[in-house]
N, CA, C and O atoms as a MOPAC input file, in Angstrom:
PM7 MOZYME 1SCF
protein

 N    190.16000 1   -47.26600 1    45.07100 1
 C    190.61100 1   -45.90600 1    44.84900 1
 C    190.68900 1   -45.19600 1    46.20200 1
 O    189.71200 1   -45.17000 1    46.95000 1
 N    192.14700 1   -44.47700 1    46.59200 1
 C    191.75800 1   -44.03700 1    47.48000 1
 C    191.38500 1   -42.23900 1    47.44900 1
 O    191.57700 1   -41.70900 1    46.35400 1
 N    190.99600 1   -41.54400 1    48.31800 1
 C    190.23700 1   -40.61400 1    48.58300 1
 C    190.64000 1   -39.57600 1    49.74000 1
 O    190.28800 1   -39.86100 1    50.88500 1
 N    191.32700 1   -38.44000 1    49.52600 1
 C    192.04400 1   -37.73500 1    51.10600 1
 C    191.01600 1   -36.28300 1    50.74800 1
 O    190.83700 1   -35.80500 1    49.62800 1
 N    190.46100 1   -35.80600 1    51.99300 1
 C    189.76500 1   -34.41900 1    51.59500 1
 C    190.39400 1   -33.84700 1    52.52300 1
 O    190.29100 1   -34.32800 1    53.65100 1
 N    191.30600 1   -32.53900 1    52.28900 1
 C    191.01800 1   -31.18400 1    53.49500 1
 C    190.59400 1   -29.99700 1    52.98200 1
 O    190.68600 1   -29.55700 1    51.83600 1
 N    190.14500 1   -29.56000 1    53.91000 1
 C    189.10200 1   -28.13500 1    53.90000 1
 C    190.43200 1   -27.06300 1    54.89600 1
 O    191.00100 1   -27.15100 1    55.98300 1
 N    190.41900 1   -26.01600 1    53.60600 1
 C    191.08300 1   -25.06900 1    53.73400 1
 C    190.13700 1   -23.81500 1    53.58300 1
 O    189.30300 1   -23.63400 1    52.69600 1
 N    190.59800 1   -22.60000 1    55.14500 1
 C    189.53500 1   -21.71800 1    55.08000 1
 C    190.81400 1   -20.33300 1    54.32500 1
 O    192.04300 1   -20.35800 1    54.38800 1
 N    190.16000 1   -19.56600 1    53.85400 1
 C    190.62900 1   -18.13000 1    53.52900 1
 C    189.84400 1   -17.57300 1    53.58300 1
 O    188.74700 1   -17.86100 1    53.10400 1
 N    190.19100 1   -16.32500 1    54.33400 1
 C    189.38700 1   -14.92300 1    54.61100 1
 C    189.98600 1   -13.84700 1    53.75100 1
 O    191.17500 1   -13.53400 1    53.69200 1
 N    188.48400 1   -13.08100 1    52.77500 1
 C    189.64300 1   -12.13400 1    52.07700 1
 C    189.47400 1   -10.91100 1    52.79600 1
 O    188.55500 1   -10.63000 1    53.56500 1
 N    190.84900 1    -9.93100 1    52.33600 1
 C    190.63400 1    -8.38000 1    53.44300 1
 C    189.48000 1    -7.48400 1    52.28000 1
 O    188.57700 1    -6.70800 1    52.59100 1
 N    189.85100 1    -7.86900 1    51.08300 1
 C    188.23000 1    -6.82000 1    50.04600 1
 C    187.59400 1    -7.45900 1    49.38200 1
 O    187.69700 1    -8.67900 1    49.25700 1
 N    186.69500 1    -6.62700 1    48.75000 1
 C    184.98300 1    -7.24500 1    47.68200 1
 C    185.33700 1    -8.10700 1    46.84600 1
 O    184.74500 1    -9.15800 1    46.60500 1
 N    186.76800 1    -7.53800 1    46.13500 1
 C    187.24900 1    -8.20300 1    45.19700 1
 C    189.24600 1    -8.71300 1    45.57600 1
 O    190.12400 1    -8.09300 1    46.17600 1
 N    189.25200 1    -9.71800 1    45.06100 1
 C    190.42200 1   -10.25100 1    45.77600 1
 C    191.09400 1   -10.98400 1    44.54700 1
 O    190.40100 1   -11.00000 1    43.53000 1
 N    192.34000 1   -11.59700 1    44.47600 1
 C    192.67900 1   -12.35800 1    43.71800 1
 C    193.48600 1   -12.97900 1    45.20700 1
 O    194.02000 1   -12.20600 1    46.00300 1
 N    193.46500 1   -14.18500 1    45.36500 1
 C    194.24400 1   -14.79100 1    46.43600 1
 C    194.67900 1   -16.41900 1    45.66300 1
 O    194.08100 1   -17.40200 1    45.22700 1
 N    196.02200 1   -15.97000 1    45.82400 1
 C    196.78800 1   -17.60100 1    45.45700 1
 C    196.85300 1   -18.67300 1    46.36200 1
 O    197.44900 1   -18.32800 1    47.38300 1
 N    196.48200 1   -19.80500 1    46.38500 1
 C    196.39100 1   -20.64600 1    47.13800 1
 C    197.30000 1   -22.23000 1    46.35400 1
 O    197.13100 1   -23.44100 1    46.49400 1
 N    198.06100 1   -21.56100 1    45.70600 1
 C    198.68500 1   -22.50900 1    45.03200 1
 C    199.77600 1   -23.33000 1    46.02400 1
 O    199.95500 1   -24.53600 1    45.85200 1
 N    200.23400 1   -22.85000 1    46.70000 1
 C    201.41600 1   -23.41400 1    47.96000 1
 C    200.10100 1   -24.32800 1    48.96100 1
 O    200.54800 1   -25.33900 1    49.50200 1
 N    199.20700 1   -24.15900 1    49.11400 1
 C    198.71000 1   -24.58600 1    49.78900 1
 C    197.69800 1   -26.22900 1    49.46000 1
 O    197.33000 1   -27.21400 1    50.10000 1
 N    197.61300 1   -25.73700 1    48.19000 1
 C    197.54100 1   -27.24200 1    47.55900 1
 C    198.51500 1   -27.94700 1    47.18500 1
 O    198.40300 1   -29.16300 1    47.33900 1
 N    199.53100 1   -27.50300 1    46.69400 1
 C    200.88100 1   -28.22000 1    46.31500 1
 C    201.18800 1   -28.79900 1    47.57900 1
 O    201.24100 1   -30.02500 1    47.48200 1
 N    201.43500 1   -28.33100 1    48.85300 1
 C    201.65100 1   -28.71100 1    50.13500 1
 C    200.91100 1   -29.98300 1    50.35300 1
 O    201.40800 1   -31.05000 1    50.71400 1
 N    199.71900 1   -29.75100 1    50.10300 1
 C    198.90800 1   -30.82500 1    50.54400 1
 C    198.99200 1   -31.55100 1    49.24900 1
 O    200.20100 1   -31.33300 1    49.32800 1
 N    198.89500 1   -32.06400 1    48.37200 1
 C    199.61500 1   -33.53200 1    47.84100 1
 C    200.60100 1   -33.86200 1    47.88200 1
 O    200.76100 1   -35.07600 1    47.75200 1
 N    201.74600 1   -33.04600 1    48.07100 1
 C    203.40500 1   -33.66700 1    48.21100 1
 C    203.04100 1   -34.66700 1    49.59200 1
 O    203.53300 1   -35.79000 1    49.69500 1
 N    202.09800 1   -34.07800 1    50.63800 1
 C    202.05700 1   -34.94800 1    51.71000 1
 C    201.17100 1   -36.03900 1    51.43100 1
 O    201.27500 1   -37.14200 1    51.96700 1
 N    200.48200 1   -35.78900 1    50.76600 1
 C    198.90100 1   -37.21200 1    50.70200 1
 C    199.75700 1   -38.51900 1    50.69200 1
 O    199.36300 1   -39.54000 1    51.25500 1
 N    201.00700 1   -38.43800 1    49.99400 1
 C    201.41300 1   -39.78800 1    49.94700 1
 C    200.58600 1   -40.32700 1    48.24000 1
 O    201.02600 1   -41.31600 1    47.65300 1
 N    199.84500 1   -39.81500 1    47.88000 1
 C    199.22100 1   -39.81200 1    46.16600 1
 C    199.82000 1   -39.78200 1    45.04800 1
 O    199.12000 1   -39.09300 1    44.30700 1
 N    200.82400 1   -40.18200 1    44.44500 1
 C    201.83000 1   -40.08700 1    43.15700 1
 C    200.76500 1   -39.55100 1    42.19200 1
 O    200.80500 1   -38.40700 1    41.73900 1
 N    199.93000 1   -40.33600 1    41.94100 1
 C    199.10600 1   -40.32800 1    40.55900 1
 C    197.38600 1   -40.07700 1    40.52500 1
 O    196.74500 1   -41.08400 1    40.82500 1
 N    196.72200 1   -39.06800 1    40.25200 1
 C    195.83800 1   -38.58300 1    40.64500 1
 C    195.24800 1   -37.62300 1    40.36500 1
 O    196.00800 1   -36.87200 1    39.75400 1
 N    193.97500 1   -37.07600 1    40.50700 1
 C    193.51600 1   -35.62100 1    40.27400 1
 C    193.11800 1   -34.67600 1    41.72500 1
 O    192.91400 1   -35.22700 1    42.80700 1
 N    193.05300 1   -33.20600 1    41.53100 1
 C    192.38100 1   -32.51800 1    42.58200 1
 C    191.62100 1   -31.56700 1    41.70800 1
 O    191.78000 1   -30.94500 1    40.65700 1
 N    190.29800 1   -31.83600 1    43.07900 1
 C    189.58700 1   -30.78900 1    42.82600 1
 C    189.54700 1   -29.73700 1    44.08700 1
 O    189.87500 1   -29.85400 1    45.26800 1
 N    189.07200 1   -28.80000 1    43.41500 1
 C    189.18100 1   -27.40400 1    44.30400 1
 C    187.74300 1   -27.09000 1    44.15100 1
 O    187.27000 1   -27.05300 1    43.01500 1
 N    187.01000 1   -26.86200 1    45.17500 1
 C    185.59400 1   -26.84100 1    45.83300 1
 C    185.52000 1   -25.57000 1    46.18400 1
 O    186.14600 1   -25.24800 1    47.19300 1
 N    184.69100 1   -24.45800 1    45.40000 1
 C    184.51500 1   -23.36500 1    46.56100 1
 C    183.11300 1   -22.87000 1    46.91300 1
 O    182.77100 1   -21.85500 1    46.30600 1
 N    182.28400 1   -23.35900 1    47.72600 1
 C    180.89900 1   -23.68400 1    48.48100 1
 C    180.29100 1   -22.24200 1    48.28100 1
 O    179.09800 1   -22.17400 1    48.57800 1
 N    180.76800 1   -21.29200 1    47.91700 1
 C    179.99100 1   -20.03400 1    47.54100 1
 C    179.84700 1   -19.43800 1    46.51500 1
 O    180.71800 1   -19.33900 1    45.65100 1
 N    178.34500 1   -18.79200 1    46.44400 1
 C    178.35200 1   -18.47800 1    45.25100 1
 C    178.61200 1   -17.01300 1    44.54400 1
 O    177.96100 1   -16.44700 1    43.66500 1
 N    179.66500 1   -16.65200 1    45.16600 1
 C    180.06600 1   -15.38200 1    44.27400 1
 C    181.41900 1   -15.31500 1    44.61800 1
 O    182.08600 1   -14.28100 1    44.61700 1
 N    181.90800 1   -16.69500 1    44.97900 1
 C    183.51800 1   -17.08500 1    44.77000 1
 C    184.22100 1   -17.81700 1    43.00800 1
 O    183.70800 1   -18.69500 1    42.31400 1
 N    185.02300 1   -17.32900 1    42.85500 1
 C    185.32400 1   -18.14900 1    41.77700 1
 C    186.76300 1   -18.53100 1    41.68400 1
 O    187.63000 1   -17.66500 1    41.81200 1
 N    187.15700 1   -20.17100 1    41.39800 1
 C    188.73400 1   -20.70300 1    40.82200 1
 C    189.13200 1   -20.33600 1    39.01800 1
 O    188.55900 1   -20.45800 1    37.93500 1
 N    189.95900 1   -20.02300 1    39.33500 1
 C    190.67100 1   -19.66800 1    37.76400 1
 C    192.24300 1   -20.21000 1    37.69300 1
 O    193.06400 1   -19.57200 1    38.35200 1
 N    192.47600 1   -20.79500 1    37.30200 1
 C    193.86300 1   -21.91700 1    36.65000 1
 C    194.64200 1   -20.42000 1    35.95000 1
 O    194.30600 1   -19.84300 1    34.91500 1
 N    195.46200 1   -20.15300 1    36.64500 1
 C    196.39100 1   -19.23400 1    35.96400 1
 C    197.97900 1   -19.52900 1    36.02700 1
 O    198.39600 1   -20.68200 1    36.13600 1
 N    198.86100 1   -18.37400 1    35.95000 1
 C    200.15200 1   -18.41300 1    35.86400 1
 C    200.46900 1   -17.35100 1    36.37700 1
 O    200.16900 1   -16.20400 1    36.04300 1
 N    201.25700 1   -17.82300 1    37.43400 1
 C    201.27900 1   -16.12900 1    38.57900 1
 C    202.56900 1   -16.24200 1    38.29000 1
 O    203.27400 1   -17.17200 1    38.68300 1
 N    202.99300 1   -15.19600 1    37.50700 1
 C    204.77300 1   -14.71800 1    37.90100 1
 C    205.15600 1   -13.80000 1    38.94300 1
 O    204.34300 1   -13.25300 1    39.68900 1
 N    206.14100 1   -13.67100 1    38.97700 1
 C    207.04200 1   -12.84300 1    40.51600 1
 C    207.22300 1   -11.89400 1    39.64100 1
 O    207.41600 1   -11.95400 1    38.42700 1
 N    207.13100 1   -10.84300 1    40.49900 1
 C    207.36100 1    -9.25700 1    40.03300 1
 C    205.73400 1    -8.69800 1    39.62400 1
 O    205.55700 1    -7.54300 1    39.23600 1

């Protein structure tokens, strides 16, 4: 099995934030070279949180 990790930093500008980082993972598997696979999303603090949503434009 193989195994690719990168560590991506974001700084937010307030207390409370909603920040999309969806381009930035999509980016990084189109490149892994990985067809078939899972990701996980790691966030090392504890009063950060991931939420799986649906961001529309506008």
């Amino acid at each position: 099995m193989r195994v690719i990790t990168r560590e991506i930093t974001i700084q937010s500008r307030r207390r409370r934030e909603v920040i999309n980082i969806t381009d930035q993972v999509e980016d990084f598997v189109k490149n892994s070279g990985i067809r078939n696979g899972i990701v996980l999303v790691f966030l090392p603090h504890a009063t950060s949180a991931c939420s799986p949503m649906r961001m529309s434009q506008g």
